[in-house]
C-alpha positions as CSV (number, residue, x, y, z in Angstrom):
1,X,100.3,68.6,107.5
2,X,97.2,68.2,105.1
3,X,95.0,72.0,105.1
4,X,91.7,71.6,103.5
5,X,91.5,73.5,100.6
6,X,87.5,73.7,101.2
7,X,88.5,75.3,104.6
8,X,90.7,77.2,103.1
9,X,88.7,79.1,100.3
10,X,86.0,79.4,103.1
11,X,88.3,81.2,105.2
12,X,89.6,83.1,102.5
13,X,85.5,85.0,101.4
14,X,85.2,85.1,104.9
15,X,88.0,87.2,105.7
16,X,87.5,89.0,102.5
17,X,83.2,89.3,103.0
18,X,82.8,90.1,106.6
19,X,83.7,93.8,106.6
20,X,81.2,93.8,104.0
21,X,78.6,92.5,105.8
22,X,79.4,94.9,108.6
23,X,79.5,97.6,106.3
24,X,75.9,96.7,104.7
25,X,74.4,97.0,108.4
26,X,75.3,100.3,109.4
27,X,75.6,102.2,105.8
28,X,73.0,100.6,104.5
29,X,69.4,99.8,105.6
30,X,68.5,96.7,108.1
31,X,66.1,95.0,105.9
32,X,68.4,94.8,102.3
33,X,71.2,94.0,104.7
34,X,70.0,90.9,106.4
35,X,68.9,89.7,102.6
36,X,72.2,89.7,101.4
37,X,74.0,88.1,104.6
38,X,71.2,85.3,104.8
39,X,72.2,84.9,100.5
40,X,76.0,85.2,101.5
41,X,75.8,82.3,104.1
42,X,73.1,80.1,102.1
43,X,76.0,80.5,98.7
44,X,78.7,79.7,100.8
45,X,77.6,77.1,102.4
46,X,75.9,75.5,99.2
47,X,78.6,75.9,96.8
48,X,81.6,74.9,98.7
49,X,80.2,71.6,99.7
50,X,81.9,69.6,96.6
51,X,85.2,71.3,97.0
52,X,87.8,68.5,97.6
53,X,91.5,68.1,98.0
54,X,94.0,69.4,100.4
55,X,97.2,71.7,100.5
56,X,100.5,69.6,102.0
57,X,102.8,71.9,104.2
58,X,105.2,70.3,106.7
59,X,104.9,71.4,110.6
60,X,108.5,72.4,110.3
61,X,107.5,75.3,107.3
62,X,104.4,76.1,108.8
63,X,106.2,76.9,112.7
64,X,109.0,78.9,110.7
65,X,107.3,80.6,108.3
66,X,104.3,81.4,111.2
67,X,107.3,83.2,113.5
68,X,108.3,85.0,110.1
69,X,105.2,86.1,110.0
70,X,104.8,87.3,113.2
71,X,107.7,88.9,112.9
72,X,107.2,90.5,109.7
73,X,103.7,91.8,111.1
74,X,105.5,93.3,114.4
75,X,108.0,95.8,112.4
76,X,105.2,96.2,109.9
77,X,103.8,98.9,112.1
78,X,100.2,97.7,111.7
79,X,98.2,98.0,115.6
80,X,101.3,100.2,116.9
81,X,103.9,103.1,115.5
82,X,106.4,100.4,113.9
83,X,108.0,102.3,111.1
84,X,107.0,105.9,111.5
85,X,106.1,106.7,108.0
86,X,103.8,109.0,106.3
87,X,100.9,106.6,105.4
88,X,100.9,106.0,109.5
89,X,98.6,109.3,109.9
90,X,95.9,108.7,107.2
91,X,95.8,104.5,108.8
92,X,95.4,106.0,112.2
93,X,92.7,108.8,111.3
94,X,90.8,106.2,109.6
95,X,90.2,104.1,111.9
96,X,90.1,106.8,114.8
97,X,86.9,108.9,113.3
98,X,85.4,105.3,112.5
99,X,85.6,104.5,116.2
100,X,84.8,107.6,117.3
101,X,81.5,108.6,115.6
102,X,78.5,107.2,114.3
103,X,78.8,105.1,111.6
104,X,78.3,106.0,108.8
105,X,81.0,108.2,109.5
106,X,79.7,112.1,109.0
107,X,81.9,115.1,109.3
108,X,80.2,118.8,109.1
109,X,82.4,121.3,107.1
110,X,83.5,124.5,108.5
111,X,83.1,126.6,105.6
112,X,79.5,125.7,104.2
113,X,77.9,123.6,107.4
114,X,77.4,121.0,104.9
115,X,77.8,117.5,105.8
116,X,79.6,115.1,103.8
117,X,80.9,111.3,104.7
118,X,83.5,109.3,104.8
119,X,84.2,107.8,101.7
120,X,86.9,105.3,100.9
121,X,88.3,101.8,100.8
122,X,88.2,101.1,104.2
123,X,87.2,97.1,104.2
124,X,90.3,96.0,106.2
125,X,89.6,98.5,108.7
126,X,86.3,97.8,109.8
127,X,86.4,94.7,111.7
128,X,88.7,96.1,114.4
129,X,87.2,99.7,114.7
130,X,84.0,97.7,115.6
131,X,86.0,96.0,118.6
132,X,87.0,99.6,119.1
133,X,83.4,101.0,119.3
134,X,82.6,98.5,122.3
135,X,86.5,97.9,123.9
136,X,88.4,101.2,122.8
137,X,91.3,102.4,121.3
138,X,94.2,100.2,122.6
139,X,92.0,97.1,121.7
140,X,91.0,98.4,118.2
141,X,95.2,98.0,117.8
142,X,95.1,95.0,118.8
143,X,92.5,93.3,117.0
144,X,93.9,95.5,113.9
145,X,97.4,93.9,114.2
146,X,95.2,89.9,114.8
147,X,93.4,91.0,111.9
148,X,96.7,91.9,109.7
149,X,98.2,88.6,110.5
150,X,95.2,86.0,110.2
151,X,95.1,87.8,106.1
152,X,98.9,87.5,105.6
153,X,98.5,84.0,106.6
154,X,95.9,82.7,104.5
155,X,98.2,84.7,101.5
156,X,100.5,82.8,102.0
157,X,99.3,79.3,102.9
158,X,97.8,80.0,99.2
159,X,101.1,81.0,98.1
160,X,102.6,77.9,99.0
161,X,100.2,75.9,97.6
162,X,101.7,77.0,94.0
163,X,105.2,75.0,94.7
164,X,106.8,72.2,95.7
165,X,106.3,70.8,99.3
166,X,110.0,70.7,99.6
167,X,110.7,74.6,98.4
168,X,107.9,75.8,100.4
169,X,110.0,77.0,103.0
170,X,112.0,79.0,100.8
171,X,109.6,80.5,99.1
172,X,108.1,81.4,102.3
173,X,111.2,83.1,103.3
174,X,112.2,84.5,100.0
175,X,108.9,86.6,99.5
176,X,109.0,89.2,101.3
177,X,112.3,90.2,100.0
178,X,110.8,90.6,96.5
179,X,111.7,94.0,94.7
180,X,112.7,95.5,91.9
181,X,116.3,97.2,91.6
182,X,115.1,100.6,93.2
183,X,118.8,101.1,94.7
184,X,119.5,101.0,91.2
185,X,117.2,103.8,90.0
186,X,117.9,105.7,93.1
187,X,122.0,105.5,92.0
188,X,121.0,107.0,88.3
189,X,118.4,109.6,89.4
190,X,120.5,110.9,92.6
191,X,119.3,113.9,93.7
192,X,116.2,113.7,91.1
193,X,114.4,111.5,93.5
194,X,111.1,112.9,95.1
195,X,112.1,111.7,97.9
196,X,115.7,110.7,99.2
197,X,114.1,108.8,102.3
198,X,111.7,106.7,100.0
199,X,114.2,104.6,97.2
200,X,111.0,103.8,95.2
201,X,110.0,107.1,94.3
202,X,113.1,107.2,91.8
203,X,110.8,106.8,88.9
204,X,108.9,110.3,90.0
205,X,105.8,109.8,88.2
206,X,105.6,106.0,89.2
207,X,106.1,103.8,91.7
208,X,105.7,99.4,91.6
209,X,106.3,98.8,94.9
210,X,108.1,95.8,96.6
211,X,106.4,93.1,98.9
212,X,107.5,95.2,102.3
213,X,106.7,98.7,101.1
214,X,103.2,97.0,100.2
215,X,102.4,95.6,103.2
216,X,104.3,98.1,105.5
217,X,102.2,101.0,103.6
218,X,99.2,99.6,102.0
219,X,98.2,96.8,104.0
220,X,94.5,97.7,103.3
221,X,95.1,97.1,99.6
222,X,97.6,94.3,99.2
223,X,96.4,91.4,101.4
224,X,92.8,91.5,99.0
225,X,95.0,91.1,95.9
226,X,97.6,88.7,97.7
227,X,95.2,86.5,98.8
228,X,93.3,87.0,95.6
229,X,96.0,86.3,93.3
230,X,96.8,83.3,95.2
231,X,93.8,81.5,94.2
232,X,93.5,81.8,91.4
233,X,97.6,81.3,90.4
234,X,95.8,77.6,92.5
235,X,93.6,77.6,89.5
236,X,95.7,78.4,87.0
237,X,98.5,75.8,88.4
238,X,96.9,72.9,89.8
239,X,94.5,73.2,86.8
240,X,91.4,72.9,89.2
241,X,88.4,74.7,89.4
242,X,86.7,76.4,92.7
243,X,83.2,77.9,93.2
244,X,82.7,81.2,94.2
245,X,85.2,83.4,92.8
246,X,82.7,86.0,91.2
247,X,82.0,86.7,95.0
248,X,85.8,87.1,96.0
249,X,87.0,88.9,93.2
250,X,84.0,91.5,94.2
251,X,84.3,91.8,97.5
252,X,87.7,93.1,97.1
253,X,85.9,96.1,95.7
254,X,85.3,97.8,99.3
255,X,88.5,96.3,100.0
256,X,90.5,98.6,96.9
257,X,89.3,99.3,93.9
258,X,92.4,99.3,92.2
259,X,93.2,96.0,93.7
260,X,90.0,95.2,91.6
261,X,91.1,96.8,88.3
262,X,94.2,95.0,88.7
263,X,92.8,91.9,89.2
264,X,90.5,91.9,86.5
265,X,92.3,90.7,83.3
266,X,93.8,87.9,85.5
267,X,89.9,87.1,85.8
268,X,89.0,87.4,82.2
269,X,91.8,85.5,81.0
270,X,90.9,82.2,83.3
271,X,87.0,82.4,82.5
272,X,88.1,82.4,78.7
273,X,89.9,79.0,79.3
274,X,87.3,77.8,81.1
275,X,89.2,77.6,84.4
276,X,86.6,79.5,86.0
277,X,82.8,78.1,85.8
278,X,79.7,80.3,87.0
279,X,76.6,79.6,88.7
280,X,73.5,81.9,88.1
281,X,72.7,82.5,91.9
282,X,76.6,83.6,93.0
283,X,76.6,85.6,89.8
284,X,73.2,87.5,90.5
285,X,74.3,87.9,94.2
286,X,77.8,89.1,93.0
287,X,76.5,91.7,90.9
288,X,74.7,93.0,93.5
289,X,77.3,93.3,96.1
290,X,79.6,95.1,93.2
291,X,76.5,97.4,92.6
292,X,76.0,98.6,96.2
293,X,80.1,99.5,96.2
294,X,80.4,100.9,93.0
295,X,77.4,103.4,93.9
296,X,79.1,104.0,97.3
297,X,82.6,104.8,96.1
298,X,81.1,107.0,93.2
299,X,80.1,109.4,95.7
300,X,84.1,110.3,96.8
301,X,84.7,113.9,95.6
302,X,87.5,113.3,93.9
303,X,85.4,112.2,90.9
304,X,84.0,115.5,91.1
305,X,86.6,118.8,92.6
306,X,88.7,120.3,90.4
307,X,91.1,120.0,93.1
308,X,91.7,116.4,94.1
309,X,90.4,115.0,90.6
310,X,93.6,113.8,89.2
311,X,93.2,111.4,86.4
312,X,93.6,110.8,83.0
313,X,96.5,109.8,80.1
314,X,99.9,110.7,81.1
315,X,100.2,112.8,78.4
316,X,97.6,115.5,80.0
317,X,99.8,115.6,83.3
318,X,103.2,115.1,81.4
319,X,105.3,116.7,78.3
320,X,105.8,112.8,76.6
321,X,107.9,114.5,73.3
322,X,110.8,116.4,73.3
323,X,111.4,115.2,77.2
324,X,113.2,112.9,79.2
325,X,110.2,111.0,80.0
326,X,110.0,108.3,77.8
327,X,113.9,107.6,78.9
328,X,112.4,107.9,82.9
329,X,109.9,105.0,81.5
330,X,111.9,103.0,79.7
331,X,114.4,102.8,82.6
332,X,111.6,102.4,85.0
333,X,110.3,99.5,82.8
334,X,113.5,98.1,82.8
335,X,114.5,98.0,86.5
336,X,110.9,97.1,87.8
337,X,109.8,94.3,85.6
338,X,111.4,94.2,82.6
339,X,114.9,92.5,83.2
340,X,113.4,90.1,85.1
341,X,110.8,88.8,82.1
342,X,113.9,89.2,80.2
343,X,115.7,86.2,82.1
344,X,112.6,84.4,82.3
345,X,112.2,84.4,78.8
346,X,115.7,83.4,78.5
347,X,115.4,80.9,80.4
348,X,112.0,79.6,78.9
349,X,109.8,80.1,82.1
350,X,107.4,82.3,80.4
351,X,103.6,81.0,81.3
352,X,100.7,83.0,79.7
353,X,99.8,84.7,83.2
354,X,103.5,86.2,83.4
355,X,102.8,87.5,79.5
356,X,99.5,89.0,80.6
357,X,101.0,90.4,83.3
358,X,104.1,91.9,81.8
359,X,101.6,93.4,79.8
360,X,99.4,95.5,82.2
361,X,102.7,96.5,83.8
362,X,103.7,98.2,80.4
363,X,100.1,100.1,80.2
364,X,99.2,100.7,83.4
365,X,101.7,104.3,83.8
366,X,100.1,105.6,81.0
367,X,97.2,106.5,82.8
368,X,97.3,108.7,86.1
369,X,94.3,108.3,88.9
370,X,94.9,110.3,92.1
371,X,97.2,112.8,93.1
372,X,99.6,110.4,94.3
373,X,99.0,108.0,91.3
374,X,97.3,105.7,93.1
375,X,96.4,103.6,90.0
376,X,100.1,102.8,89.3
377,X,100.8,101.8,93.0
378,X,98.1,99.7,93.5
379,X,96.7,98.1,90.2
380,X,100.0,97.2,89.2
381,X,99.5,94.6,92.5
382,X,98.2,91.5,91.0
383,X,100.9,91.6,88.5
384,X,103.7,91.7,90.2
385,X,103.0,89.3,92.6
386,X,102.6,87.2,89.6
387,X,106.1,88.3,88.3
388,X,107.2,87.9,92.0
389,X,106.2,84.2,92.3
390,X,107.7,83.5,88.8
391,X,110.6,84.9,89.5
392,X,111.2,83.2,92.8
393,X,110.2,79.9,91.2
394,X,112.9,79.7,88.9
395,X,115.4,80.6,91.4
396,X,114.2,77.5,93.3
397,X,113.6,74.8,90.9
398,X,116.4,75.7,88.3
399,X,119.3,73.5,87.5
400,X,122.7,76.1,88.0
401,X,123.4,78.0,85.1
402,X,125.0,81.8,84.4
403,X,121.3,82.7,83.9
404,X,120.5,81.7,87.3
405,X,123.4,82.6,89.1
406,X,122.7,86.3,87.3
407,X,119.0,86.1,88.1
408,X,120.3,85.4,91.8
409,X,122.2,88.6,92.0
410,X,119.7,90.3,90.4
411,X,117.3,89.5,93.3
412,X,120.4,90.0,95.5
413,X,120.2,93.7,94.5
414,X,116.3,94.6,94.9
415,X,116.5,93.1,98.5
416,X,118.6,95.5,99.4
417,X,115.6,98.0,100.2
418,X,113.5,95.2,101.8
419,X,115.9,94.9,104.2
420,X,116.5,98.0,104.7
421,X,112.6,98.9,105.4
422,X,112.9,96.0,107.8
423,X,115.9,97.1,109.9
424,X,113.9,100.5,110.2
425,X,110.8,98.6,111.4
426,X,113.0,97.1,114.1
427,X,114.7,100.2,115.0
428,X,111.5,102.2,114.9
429,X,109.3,100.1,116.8
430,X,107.6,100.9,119.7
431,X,103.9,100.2,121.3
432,X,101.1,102.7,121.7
433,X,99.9,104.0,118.6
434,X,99.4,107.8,118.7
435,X,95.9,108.6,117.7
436,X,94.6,110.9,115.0
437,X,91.8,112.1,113.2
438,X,91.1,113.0,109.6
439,X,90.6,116.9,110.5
440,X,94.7,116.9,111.4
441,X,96.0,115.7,107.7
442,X,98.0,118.6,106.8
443,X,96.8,119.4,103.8
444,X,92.9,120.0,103.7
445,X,92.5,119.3,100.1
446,X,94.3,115.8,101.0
447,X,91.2,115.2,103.1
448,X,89.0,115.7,100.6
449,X,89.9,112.3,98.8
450,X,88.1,110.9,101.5
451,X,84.8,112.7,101.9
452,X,81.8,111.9,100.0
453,X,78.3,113.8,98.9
454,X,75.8,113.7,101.4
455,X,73.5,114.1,98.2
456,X,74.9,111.5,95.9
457,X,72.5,108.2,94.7
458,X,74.0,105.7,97.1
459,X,73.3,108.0,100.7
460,X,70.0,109.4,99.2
461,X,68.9,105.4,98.6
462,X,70.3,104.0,101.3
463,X,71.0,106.0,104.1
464,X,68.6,107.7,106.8
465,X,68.7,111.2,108.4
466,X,72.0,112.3,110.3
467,X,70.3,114.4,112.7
468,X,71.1,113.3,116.4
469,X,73.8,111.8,115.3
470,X,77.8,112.2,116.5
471,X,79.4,113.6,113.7
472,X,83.3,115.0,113.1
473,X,83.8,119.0,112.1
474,X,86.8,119.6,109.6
475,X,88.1,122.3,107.3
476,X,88.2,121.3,103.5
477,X,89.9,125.0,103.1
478,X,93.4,126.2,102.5
């Protein structure tokens, strides 16, 4: 079966643009938001018209993998409970108070009677809490879990478009086992770990999470980078150039800004061998979209309060000398990325992209942003699926050798926790989400990381008044 890869990168800023678009009608005004969606449809339409070529999957790997999907997105827990885990809450207050009152969400503090709004990356949310506003709750789930597959979908028809038709399937199959050797860590830190529940906390100050945890968790970052990262490994491999990517790579702002960060070198390093080409209209447009999110997300408190601002080196959270620490890294290095670069090397698979992103693995702990180090989490995305499809790559196209057969048991091992993530999800799941709000996180200065200044640049250019409005109360207070 032929895909259209014109169709495809369509679909792809589509699925990436719209909650944009619905974002710029209601938190910005009318006027500057029917501009840029008339410029978002003339660009998109204009610059995709030359796009040739076509993707070859066979109906066989499209019917399995699409029931692995399916699958995958049931147990995820995404538009019902699933696996109960701790994320669940702050998914289902988000797109509770975005349902329940007037967008732009406004809550009015206890304490001071000041309002603030909801501030926060909340792009893969906003197409089903708008089927919420007019259907309800129950069909807000459901368009949330439509939503979740149609974006693992076009990941991975992108993903397959990397390999082989005849190692599609496998790949397919293969990815979402993808981790690193966290039962490993877990076995060497024993009772160390923050959390004896969550293997991928072993590192403590770190965590690179594996393909389930990352789209069991975070699905609001990782399908943005997946599908992201996709493309351009398209690029990069079938050494062919596509319009537009200065407007996906920036709409994945609203989508996660680390996602974003992450992404970025990958960017810079295909532009500077001309495998990316720019047009003066997408780039103008571009930087205007990024403008409008950057000035949104600046006004989060947690760039301000003492209390939820959290970033900087790791040597301002961390004693680096005279600690374990630098063992902790090392050994994180070594279980998450490291031995498998090692092998690659060994085996002479290296490509500049798997450099590059061996790279930002090693700096990206160094610096801390968020109280849960968000920074490491997330940016660290974009290169590990990078290490991910390498990895998985050379297990499928490599003659047998004792490099393989280790490099097999290595990906044996990491699995381990996939699978264990996915016989929770079965065990776990059940249907009828539980409903929160942001006012029942249990810790209030948690819910600061999600408020924003009523007074900051982008409300006081953007929004109107908020009187007569329905607005949330919550306490930002021990």
């Amino acid at each position: 079966m032929k895909i259209s890869v014109r169709a495809l990168l369509i679909a792809s800023i589509l699925y990436l643009i719209v909650p944009f678009c619905i974002f710029l009608f209601w938190w910005t005004n009318q006027f500057l938001a029917g501009i840029i969606t008339i410029a978002l449809v003339f660009v998109l339409y204009k610059y995709t018209q030359e796009v040739t070529g076509s993707i070859q999957i066979s109906g066989k790997t499209l019917s399995i993998l699409g029931m692995v999907l399916l699958f995958w997105t049931l147990i995820s827990g995404t538009g019902h409970r699933g696996i109960f885990d701790g994320d669940f809450y702050k998914h289902s207050a988000i797109l509770s108070d975005l349902i329940s009152f007037d967008w732009p969400v406004t809550y009015r503090l206890k304490e001071s009677h000041q309002y603030v709004y909801l501030v926060y990356y909340f792009a893969y949310y906003l197409p089903s809490a708008l089927i919420g506003k007019w259907l309800g709750w129950k069909a807000a789930n459901i368009a949330l879990f439509a939503w979740t597959f149609g974006g693992i979908s076009l990941a991975y028809i992108w993903l397959l478009s990397v390999i082989e038709s005849k190692k599609q399937l496998w790949l397919g199959l293969l990815f979402p086992l993808f981790s690193g050797l966290d039962i490993v860590g877990r076995l060497i830190m024993g009772r160390k770990v923050v959390n004896d529940t969550d293997w991928e906390w072993w590192g403590r100050n770190w965590q690179y999470s594996g393909n389930t945890t990352l789209f069991f968790y975070v699905p609001q970052h990782v399908l943005a980078g997946w599908i992201c990262m996709g493309i351009l490994l398209y690029i990069f491999i079938k050494r062919k150039q596509l319009p537009l990517q200065e407007l996906l790579f920036v709409s994945t702002f609203l989508w996660s800004p680390f996602i974003f960060l992450g992404a970025l070198p990958f960017y810079l390093f295909l532009i500077l061998q001309k495998k990316i080409s720019f047009k003066i209209i997408p780039i103008i447009l571009s930087l205007g979209i990024l403008m409008l999110q950057v000035l949104f997300f600046l006004s989060n408190m947690t760039l301000t309060v003492s209390e939820t601002t959290a970033s900087g080196w790791l040597w301002n959270f961390e004693k680096v000398i005279g600690s374990f620490l630098l063992v902790r890294l090392a050994l994180f290095y070594l279980l998450e990325f490291c031995l498998f670069a090692f092998l690659l090397f060994k085996a002479r698979k290296l490509s500049p992209l798997l450099v590059l992103a061996c790279v930002l693995l090693l700096a990206i702990p160094w610096y801390k942003m968020g109280l849960m180090n968000d920074f490491a989490m997330r940016a660290s995305i974009p290169s590990l699926y990078v290490i991910c499809i390498s990895w998985i790559a050379y297990l499928l196209q490599s003659k047998k050798t004792i490099v393989l057969y280790i490099a097999l048991f290595i990906f044996m091992v990491g699995s381990i926790y996939p699978l264990v993530q996915i016989r929770n999800g079965i065990v776990h799941y059940s249907y009828g989400p539980p409903r929160y709000s942001l006012s029942q996180l249990d810790q209030p200065k948690f819910r600061r990381q999600y408020l924003g200044n009523a007074n900051s640049a982008f409300f006081s250019l953007f929004r109107h008044t908020i009187a007569d409005r329905k607005v949330g109360t919550l306490s930002i207070q021990k």
